[in-house]
Wavefront OBJ file of the C-alpha trace (Angstrom):
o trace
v 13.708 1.879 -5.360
v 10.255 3.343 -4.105
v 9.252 4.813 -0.395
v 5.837 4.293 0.733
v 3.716 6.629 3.487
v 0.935 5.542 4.559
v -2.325 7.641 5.560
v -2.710 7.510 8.124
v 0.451 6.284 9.692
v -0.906 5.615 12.828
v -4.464 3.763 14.652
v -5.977 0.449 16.162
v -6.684 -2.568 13.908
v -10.557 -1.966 13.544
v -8.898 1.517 11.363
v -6.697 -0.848 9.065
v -9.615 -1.837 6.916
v -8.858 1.235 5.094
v -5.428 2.457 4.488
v -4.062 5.254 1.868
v -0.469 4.943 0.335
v 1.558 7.590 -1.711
v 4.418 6.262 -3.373
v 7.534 8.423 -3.959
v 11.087 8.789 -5.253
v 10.246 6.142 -7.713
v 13.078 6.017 -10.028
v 11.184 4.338 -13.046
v 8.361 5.136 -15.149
v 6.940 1.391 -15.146
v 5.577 -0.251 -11.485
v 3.502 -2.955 -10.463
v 2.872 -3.011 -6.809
v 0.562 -6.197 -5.170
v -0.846 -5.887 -2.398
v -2.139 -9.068 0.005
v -4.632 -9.118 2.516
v -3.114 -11.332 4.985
v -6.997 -12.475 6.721
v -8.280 -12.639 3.839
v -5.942 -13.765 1.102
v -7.010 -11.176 -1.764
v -4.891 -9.566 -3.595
v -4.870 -5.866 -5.252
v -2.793 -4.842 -8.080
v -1.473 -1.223 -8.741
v -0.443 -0.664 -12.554
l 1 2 3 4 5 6 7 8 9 10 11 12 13 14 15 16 17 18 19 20 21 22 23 24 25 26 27 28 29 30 31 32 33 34 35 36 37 38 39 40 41 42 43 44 45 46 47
């Protein structure tokens, strides 16, 4: 199990088009982590 804080953790919708994430406490050495835009349907993968 991961935790996830996001940068910044805080502002108005027009700000979410950019968003910074730190993972941490991750208790393996492999992850894959997808990320979907919901408006726009694309998808982002972390290796």
């Amino acid at each position: 199990m991961a935790n996830i804080r996001l940068y910044p953790p805080y502002g108005t919708h027009e700000q979410s088009s950019s968003v910074k994430f730190e993972i941490y406490d991750l208790d393996t050495d492999k992850i894959k982590v997808e990320i979907e835009n919901v408006t726009d349907s694309v998808k982002a993968d972390v290796k």
